[in-house]
C-alpha positions as CSV (number, residue, x, y, z in Angstrom):
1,X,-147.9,26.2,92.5
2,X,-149.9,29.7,91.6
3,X,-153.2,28.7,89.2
4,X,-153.1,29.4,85.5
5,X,-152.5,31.9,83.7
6,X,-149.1,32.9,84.7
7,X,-147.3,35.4,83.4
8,X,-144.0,36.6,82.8
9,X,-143.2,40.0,82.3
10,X,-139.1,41.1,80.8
11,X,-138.2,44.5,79.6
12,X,-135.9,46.4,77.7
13,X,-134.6,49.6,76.4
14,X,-132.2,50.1,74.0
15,X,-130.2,52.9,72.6
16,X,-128.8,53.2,68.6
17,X,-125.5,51.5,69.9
18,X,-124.5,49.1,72.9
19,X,-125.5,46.6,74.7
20,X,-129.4,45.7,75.4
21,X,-130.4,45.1,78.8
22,X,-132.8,43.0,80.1
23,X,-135.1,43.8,83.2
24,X,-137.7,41.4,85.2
25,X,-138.7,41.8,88.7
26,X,-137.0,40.2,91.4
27,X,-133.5,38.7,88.9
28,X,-130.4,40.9,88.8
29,X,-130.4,42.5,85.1
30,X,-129.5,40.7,82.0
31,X,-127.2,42.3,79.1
32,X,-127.4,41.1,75.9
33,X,-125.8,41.6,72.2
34,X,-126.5,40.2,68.7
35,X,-124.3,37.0,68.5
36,X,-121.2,37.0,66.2
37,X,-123.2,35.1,63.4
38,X,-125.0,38.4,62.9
39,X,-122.3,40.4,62.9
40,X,-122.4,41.1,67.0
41,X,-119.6,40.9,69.3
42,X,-120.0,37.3,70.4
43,X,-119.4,37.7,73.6
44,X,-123.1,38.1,75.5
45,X,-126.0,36.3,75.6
46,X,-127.8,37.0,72.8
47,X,-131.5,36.0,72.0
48,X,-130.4,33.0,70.0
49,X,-129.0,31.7,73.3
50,X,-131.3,32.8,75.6
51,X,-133.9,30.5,73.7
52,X,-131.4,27.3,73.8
53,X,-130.5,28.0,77.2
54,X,-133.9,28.2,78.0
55,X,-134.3,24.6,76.4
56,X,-131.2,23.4,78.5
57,X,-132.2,24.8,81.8
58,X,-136.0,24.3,82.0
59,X,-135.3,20.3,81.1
60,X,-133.0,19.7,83.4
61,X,-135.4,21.6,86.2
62,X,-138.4,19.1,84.7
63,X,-136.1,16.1,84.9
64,X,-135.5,16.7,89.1
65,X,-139.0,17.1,88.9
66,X,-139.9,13.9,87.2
67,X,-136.8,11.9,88.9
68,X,-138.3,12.8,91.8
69,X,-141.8,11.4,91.1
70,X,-140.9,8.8,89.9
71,X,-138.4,7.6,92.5
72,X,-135.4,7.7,90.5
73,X,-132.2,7.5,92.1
74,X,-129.6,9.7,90.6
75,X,-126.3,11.7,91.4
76,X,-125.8,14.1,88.1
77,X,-126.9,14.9,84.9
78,X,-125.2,17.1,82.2
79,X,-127.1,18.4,79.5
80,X,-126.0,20.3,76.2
81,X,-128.6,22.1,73.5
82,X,-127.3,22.4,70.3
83,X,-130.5,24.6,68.8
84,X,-130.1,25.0,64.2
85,X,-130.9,28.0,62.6
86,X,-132.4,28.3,59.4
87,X,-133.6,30.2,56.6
88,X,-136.7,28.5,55.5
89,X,-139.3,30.0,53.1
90,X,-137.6,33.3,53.9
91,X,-138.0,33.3,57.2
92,X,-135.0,32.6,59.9
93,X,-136.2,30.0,62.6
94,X,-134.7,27.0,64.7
95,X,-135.5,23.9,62.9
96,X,-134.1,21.7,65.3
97,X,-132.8,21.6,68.7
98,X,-130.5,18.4,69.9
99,X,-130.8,17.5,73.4
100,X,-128.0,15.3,74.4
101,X,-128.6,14.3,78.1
102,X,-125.9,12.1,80.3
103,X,-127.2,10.8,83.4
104,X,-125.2,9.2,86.4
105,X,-127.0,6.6,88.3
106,X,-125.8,4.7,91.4
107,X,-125.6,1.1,91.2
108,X,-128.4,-1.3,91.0
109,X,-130.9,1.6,89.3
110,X,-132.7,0.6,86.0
111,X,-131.6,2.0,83.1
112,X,-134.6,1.5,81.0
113,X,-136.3,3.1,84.5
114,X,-133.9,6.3,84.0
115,X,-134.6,6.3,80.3
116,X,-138.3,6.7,80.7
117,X,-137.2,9.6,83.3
118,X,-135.2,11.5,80.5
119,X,-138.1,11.1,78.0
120,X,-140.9,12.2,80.6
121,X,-138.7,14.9,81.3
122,X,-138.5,16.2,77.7
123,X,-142.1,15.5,76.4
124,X,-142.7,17.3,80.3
125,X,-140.8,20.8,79.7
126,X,-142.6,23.7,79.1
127,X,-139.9,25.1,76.7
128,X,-139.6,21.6,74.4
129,X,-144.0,22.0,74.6
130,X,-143.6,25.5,73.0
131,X,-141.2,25.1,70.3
132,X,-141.9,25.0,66.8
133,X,-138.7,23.3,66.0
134,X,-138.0,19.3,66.6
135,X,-136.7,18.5,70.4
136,X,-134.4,15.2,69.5
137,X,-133.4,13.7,73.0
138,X,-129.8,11.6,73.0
139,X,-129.1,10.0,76.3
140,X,-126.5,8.5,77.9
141,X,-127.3,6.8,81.0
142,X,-124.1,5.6,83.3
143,X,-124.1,4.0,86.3
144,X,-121.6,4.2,88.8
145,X,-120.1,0.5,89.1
146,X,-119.8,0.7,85.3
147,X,-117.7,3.8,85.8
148,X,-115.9,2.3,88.6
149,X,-115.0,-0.8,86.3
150,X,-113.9,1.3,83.3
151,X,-111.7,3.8,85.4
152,X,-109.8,0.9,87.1
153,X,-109.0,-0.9,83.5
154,X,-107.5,2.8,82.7
């Protein structure tokens, strides 16, 4: 890893109408819209979810990190953000962001092990550390002989 500071340049020029487009060095361009809840088309990435995916994608890069550390066998996680939007005090701002997290473990792995993964990995990320708004962290941790069981009963 480069020493601190780093820092991370994006740019963008817009017109009076269409699309905005993102530039960094080195990434293929990014286009992006208002979102439908402020009256955009709905259909590009917008700021709103830039910042939640953002959220999503830097955790789930800290949790290899951490799993990895820690020597926690895994085979998959899935992660959804659901980041809320206010209006508070007259200013518009995510008040909350709900990080629901399922991990698959192989058998004989601790779940209270993997648990205390998930949580490094979300008091770890850089994007949860910069928020204003409350990171809640909901996990599901399976492992794969319960799976196994509860498939066969099916």
């Amino acid at each position: 890893m480069q020493d601190f500071p780093h820092h991370y340049t994006v740019s963008a020029a817009v017109e009076t109408q269409g699309d905005i487009e993102l530039h960094a060095a080195h990434v293929p361009n990014l286009p992006t819209a208002p979102p439908a809840e402020f009256d955009g088309p709905g259909d590009h990435w917008s700021p709103e979810t830039l910042l939640v995916g953002a959220l999503v994608d830097c955790f789930v890069i800290t949790f290899r990190g951490v799993a990895r550390a820690s020597q926690l066998p895994w085979t998959s996680v899935r992660c959804d953000v659901t980041g809320t939007l206010e209006r508070i005090d007259r200013a518009t701002q995510f008040t909350t962001f709900q990080l629901h997290a399922h991990l698959d473990v192989p058998v004989g792995t601790s779940v209270e092990h993997a648990q205390r993964v998930l949580e490094k990995a979300e008091h770890s990320c850089l994007i949860t550390n910069s928020l204003r708004g409350a990171v809640r962290l909901v996990s599901e941790i399976e492992v794969a002989a319960e799976l196994a069981s509860e498939l066969a009963k099916a």
